[in-house]
C-alpha positions as CSV (number, residue, x, y, z in Angstrom):
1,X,136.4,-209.4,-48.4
2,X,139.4,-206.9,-48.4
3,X,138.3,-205.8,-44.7
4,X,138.6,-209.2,-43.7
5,X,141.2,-209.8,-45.2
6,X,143.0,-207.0,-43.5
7,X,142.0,-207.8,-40.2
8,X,143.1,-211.2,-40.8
9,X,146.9,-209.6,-41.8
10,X,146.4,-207.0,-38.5
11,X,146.0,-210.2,-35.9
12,X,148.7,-212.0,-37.5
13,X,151.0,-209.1,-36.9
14,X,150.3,-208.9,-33.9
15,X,150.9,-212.3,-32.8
16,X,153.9,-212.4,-34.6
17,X,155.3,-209.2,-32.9
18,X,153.8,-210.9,-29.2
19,X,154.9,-214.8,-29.9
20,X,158.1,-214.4,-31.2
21,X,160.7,-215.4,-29.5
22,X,163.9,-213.0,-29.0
23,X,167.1,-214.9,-30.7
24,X,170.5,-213.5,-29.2
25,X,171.4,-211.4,-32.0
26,X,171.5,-207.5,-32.9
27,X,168.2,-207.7,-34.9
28,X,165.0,-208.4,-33.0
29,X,161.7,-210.2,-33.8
30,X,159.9,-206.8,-33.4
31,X,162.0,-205.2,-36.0
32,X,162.1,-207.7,-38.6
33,X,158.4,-208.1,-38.1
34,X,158.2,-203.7,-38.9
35,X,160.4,-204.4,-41.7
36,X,158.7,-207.0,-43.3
37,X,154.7,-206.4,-42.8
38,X,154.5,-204.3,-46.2
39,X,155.5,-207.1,-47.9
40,X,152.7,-209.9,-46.2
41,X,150.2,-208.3,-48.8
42,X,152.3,-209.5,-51.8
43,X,153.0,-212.6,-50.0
44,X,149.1,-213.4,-50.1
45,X,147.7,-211.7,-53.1
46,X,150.3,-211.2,-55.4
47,X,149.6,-207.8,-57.4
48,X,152.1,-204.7,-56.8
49,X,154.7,-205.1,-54.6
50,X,155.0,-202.2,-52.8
51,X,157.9,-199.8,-52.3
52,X,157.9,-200.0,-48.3
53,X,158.4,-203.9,-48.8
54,X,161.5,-203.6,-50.6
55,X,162.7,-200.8,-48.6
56,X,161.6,-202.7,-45.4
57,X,163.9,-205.4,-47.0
58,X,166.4,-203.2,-47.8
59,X,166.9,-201.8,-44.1
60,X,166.7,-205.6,-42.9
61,X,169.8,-206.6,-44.8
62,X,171.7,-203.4,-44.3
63,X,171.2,-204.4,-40.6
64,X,172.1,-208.2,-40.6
65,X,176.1,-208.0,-40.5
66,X,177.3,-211.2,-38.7
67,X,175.5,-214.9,-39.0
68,X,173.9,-214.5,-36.0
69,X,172.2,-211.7,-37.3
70,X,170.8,-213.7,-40.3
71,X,169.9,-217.0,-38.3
72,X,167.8,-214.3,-35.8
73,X,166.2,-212.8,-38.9
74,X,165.2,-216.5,-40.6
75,X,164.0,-217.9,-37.5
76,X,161.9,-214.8,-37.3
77,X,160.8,-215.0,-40.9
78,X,160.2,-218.4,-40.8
79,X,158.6,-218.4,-37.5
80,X,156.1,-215.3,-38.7
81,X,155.2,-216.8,-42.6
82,X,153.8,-220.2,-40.5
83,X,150.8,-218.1,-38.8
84,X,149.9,-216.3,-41.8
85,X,147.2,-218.2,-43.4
86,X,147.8,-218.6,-47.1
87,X,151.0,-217.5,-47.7
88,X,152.8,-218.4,-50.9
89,X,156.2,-219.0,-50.0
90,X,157.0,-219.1,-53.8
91,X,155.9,-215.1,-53.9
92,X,158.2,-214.6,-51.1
93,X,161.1,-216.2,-52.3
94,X,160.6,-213.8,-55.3
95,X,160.7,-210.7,-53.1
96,X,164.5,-209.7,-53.3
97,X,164.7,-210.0,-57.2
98,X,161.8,-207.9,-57.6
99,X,163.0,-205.2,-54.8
100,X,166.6,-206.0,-55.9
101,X,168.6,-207.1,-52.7
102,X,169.4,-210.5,-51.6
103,X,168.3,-212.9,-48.8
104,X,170.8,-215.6,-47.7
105,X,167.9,-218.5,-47.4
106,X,164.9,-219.4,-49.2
107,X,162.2,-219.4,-47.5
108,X,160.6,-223.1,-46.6
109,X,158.5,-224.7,-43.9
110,X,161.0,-227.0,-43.0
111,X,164.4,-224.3,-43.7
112,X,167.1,-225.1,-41.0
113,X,168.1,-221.6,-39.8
114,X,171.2,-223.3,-38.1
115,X,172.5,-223.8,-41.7
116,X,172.2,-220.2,-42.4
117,X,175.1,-217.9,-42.8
């Protein structure tokens, strides 16, 4: 079951980093995508968040400096967390309390990342 599950994280991760589009900003798909993959696992199972999530999350902020930089990185996010099957958005949306940052959206299916500043 773990294998599979896994594999099933692997594919999506690599569909994200192939299928996401590039958004005119400093911060690509790829990166955000490097950033955040630690964290799909917690996203999923729950459990132990671990320590490259929050300092992938960490490094993503530090990086987004103009608004343009966050829209790129929700549409990204948002974009990704729709092809991974069984993703608790809820779990995410805890992420930066429990790694102690910030994120300037919640995460939700229907999030307008026009709105996003």
């Amino acid at each position: 079951m773990a294998r599979c599950a896994t594999a099933v994280l692997v594919a999506v991760v690599v569909a994200m980093l192939v299928a996401t589009p590039h958004i005119n900003a400093t911060i690509s798909c790829e990166q955000v995508v490097i950033w955040l993959t630690p964290c799909i696992s917690y996203g999923i199972f729950g459990g132990k968040v671990a320590p490259e999530c929050c300092s992938g999350m960490k490094a993503l902020n530090a990086a987004a400096n103009t608004t343009a930089d966050h829209r790129s990185q929700c549409q990204c996010v948002k974009e990704g967390a729709a092809r991974i099957p069984g993703l608790n958005y809820t779990k995410v949306n805890e992420l930066p309390d429990i790694c102690g940052t910030h994120c300037p959206y919640r995460l939700t299916t229907d999030l307008d990342c026009s709105k996003v500043n």
